[in-house]
C-alpha positions in Angstrom: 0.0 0.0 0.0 1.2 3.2 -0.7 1.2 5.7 2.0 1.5 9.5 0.3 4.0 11.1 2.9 5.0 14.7 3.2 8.9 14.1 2.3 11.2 16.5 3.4 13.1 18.7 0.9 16.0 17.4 1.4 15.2 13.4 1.5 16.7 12.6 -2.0 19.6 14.3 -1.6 20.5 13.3 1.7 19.9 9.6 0.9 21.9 9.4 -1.8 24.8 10.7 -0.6 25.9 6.9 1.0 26.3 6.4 -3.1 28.5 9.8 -3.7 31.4 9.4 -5.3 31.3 5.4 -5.9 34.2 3.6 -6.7 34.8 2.7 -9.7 35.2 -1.1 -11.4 38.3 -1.1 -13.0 41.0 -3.4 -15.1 44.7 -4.2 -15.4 46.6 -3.3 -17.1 45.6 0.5 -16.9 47.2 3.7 -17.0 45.4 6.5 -15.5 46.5 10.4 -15.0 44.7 12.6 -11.9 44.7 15.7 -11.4 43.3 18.4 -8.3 42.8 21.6 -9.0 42.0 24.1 -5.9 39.3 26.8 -6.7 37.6 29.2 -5.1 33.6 29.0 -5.5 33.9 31.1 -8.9 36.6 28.5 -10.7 34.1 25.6 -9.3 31.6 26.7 -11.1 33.9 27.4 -13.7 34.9 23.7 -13.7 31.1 22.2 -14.3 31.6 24.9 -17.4 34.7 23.5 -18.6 33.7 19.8 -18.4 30.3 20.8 -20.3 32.4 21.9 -23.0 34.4 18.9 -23.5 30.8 16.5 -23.8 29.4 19.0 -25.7 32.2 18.9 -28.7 31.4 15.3 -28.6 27.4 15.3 -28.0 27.9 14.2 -24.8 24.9 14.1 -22.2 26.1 17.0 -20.0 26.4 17.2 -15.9 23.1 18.4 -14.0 23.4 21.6 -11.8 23.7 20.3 -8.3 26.0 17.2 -9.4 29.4 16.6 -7.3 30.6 14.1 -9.3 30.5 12.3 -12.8 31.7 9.8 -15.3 31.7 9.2 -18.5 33.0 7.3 -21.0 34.5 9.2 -24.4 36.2 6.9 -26.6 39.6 7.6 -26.4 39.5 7.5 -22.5 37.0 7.5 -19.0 36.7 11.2 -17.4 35.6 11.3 -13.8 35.3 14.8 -12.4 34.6 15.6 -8.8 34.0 18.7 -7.1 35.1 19.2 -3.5 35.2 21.5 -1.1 38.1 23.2 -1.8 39.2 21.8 -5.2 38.0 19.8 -8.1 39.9 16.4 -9.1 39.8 15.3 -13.1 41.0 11.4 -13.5 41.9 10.6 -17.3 41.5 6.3 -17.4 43.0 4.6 -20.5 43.2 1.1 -20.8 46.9 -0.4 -22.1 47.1 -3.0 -24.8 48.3 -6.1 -23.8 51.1 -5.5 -26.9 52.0 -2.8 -25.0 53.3 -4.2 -21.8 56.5 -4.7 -22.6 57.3 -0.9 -23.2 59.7 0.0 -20.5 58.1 3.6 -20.4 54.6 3.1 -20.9 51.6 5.1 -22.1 50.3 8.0 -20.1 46.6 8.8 -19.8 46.7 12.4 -20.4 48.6 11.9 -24.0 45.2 10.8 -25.1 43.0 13.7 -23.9 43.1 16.9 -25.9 45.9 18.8 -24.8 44.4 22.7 -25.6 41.5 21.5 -23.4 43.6 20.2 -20.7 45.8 23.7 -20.5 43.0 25.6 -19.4 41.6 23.7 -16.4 40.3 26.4 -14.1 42.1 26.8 -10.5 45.5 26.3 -9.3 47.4 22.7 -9.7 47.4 21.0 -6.4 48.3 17.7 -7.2 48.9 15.9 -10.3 50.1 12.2 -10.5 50.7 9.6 -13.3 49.1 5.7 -12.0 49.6 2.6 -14.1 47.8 -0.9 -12.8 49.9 -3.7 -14.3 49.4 -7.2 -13.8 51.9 -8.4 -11.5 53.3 -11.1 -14.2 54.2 -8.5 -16.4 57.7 -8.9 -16.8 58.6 -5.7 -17.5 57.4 -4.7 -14.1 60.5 -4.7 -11.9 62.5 -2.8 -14.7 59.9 0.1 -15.1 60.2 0.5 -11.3 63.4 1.1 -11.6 63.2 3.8 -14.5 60.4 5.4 -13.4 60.8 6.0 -9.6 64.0 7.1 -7.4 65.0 4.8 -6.2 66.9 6.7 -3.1 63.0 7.9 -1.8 61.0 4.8 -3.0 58.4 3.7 -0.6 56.3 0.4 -1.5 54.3 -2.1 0.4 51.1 -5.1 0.0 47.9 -3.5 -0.2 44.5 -5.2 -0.3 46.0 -7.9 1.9 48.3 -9.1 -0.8 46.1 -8.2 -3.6 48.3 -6.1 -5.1 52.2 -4.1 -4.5 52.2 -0.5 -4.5 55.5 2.0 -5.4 55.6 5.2 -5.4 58.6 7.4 -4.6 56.4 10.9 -3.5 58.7 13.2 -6.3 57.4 15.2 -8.7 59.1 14.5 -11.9 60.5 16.8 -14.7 57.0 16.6 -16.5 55.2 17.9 -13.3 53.7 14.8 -12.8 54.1 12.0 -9.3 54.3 8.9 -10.5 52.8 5.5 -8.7 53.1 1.9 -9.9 50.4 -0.7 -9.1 50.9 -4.5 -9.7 47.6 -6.5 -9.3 47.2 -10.5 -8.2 44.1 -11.2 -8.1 41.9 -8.1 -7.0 38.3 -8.5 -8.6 37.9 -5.1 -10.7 35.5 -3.5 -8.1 38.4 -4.1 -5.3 41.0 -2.5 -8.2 38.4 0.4 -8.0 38.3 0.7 -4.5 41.8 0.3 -4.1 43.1 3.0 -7.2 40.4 5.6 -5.2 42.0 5.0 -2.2 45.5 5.7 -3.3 44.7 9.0 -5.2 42.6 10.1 -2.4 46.2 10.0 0.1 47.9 11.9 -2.3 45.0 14.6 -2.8 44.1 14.5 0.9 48.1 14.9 1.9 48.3 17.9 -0.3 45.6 19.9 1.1 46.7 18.6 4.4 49.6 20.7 3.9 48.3 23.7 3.1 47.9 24.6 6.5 51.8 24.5 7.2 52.5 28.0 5.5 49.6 29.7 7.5 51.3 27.4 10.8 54.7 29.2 9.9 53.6 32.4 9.0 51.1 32.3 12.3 53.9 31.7 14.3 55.9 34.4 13.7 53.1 37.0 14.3 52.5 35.1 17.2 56.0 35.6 18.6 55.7 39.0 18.5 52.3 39.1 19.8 53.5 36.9 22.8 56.7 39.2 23.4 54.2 42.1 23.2 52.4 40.7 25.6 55.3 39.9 28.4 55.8 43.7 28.0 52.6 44.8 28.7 52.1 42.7 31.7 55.5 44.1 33.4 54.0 47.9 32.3 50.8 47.1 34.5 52.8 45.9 37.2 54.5 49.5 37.8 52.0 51.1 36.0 50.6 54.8 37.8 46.6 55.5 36.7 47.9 57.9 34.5 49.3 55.5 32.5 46.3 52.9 32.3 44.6 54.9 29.2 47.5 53.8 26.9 48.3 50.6 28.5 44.6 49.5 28.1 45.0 50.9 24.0 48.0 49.0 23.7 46.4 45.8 25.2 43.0 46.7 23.0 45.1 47.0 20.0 47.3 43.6 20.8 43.7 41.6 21.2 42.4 42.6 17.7 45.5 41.9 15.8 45.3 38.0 17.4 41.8 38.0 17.0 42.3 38.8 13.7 45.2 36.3 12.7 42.9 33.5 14.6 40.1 34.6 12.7 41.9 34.2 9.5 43.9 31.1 10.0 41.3 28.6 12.3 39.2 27.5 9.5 42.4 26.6 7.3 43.7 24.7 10.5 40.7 22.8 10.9 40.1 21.8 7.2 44.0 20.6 7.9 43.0 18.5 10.4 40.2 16.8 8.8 42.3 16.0 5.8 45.3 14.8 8.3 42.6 12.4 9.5 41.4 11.5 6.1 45.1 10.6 5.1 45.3 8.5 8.2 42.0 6.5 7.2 42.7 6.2 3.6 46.2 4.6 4.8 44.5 2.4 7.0 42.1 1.0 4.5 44.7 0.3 1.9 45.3 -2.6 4.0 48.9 -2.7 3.8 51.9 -5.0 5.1 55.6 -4.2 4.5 57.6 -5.7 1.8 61.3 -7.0 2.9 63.8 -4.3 2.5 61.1 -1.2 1.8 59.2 1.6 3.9 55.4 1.3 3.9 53.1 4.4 3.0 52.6 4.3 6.1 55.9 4.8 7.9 56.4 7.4 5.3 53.8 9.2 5.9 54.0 9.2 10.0 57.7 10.2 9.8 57.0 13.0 6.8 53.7 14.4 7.7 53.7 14.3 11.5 56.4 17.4 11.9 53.9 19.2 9.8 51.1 17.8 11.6 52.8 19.2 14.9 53.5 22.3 13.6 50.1 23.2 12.4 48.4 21.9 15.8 51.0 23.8 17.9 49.9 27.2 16.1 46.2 26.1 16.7 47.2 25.6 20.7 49.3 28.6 21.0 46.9 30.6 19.2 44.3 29.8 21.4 46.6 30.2 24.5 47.4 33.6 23.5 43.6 34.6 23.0 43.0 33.4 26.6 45.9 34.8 27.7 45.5 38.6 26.3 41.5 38.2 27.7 43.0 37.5 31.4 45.6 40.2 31.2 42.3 42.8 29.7 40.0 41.9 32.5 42.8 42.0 35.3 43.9 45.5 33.7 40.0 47.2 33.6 39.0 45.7 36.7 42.2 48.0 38.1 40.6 50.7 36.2 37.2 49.8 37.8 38.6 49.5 41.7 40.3 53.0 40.9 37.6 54.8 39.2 35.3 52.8 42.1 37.4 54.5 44.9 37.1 58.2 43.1 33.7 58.1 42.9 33.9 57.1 47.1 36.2 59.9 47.5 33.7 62.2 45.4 30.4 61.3 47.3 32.3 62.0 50.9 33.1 65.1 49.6 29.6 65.8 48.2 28.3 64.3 51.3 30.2 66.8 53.4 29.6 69.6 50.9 25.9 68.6 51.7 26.3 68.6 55.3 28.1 72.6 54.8 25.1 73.3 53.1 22.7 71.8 55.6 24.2 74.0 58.6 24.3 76.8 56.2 20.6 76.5 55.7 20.1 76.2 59.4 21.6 79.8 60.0 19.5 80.9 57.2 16.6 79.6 58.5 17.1 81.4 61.5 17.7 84.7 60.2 14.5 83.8 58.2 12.7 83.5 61.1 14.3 86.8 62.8 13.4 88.7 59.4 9.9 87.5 58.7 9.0 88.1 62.3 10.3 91.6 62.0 8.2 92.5 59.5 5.2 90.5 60.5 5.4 92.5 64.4 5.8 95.8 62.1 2.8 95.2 60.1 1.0 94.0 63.6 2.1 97.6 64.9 0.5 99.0 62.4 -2.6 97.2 62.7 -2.5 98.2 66.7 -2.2 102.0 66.0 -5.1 102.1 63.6 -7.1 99.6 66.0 -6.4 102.6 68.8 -8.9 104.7 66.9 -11.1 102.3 66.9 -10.5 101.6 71.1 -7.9 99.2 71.4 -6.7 99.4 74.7 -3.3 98.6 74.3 -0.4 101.0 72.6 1.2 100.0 69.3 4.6 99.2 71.1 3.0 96.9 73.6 0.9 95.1 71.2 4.2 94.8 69.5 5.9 93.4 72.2 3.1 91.1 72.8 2.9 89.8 69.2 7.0 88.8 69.0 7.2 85.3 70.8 4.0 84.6 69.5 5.1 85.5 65.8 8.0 84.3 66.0 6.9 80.6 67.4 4.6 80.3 65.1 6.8 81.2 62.3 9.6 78.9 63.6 7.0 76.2 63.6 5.2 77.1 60.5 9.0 76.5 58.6 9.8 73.5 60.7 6.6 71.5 59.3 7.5 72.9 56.0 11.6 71.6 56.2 9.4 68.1 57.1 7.0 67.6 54.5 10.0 68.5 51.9 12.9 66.5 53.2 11.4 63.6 54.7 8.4 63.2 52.6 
């Protein structure tokens, strides 16, 4: 029964990528030329652009929009063209005629794809490596190891446990080219497949492993300054006066954005190193490989080559992040001095306004007094005045003595009527 689900937009996609970027089903003998371009998004794009041309001169079903990968074959030779996240890989496949084994220096792939074409791959060369699978009978085998690899750096082992012997010598050759023998046993064509993906992948993967080491170098000199930068500053705030906190605190704000900045610019090329130091490390480890008498594995190459660089790029990322953590502490111990002192000015400004106040408070006091004294004055006048008209009238008593009567009692009552006033105003 069929149940009509909402899907999510995404379903498809997400499902089939478990099947992206299948291996392959190949056969000996083989010779087969890769190459990995790095591009920014613009040259990716490019790249789809390029690789519609080439189908298109030949009336070639042409690569879909959102595609990562394809494959196709176009006579001459098998394309497969994969887009990453940082580069794009092109591996040219042509199969060897049997005639043809004997050659000591035998065909490459790229002499059969159109050269004009091939000159103008968009992005920068990363990579680039010649790979022929021979059948491990041939008996021009041992001799074109010889020729084609140096023999001072040549690193070979068993892969596929014992499937198949793998040299390679890690040089690149006067054509620009690495070079990397294969001889197969008995390896069914999908395990070839599996096994050729593999061992382009470590060479790809170690390459953009690598491109971290520069930034690593380049970080760590900016760090050393920054870190000697930052030994003076911490002696400065030791003897440091508050006068000289303003500029200390610029110096330190100016120190924290320049490694802010370098982190900022350097972390996400240090972690995509990582992840394709641990891609190297798996791709080794599925080769499946076991040492041959007298030879260095891929293996031990690659752990005694790659693991300076390795260091080198982790010990920026650590020190980088020290040195953040660092300049932070050293910040918030420096403004929290600020803070204490500016904290114990302000103290010493409200004592003084609180004293100020109190000044004022007594001051106001002795004005209220001489308030009272002055609008008792001229309340008693006007009440004298009052008492000399009132004597007209029969008012017993003389303007003076009504006068002198009048005082205390004017003057209580203006006392009090201010002292409810001062009341209702100060205490609410």
């Amino acid at each position: 029964m069929n149940h009509p689900l909402p899907q999510h937009p995404q379903r498809a996609a997400l499902h089939n990528e478990v099947h992206a970027r299948p291996p392959q089903a190949l056969l000996a003998p083989l010779a087969i030329s890769h190459v990995v371009m790095l591009c920014d998004g613009a040259e990716r794009e490019l790249s789809r652009a390029h690789l519609s041309a080439l189908l298109r001169e030949r009336h070639l079903p042409l690569p879909d929009a959102q595609s990562s990968h394809f494959r196709m074959d176009l006579g001459a030779f098998h394309l497969r063209w994969e887009m990453h996240t940082e580069f794009v890989t092109w591996t040219f496949m042509y199969p060897l005629a049997s005639e043809r084994l004997g050659d000591v220096d035998p065909v490459r792939a790229l002499a059969v794809v159109p050269q004009d074409w091939f000159a103008n791959l968009p992005g920068q060369c990363l990579s680039s490596l010649h790979l022929w699978a021979l059948p491990a009978d041939a008996s021009v085998a041992p001799m074109l190891i010889k020729q084609m690899l140096q023999e001072d750096t040549l690193v070979a082992s068993s892969v596929a446990g014992g499937g198949a012997e793998f040299y390679t010598d890690f040089a690149i050759h006067a054509d620009g080219f690495s070079r990397m023998v294969l001889l197969v046993n008995d390896l069914s064509p999908r395990r070839l497949g599996r096994l050729v993906q593999r061992l382009l992948e470590i060479e790809g993967y170690r390459m953009a492993a690598l491109l971290g080491l520069p930034a690593a170098r380049e970080a760590s000199r900016i760090l050393s300054l920054a870190e000697g930068e930052l030994v003076d500053l911490a002696s400065a705030i030791r003897s440091a006066t508050p006068q000289d906190e303003p500029l200390l605190l610029d110096r330190l704000t100016r120190l924290a954005g320049q490694v802010e900045s370098q982190h900022a610019a350097t972390h996400s090329r240090f972690s995509a190193s990582v992840a394709y130091f641990e891609l190297v490390d798996k791709r080794i480890s599925q080769i499946n490989e076991s040492a041959l008498p007298g030879m260095q594995t891929v293996g031990e190459f690659m752990d005694r080559r790659l693991s300076p660089a390795r260091s080198t790029c982790e010990w920026a990322t650590r020190r980088q992040d020290a040195l953040s953590q660092r300049v932070a502490r050293i910040s918030n111990l420096l403004r929290t001095r600020v803070e204490i002192e500016q904290q114990q000015s302000s103290q010493a400004l409200l004592a003084t306004m609180n004293q100020r106040q109190g000044l004022q408070l007594k001051l106001q006091a002795t004005v209220e007094g001489l308030s009272v004294a002055a609008i008792t004055y001229y309340i008693v006048g006007l009440v004298s005045y009052l008492a000399k008209g009132a004597n007209a009238l029969g008012w017993p008593w003389s303007a003076e003595s009504t006068a002198a009567v009048a005082i205390p009692l004017v003057a209580l009552g203006v006392w009090w009527s201010l002292q409810r006033l001062h009341n209702k105003v100060f205490k609410g």
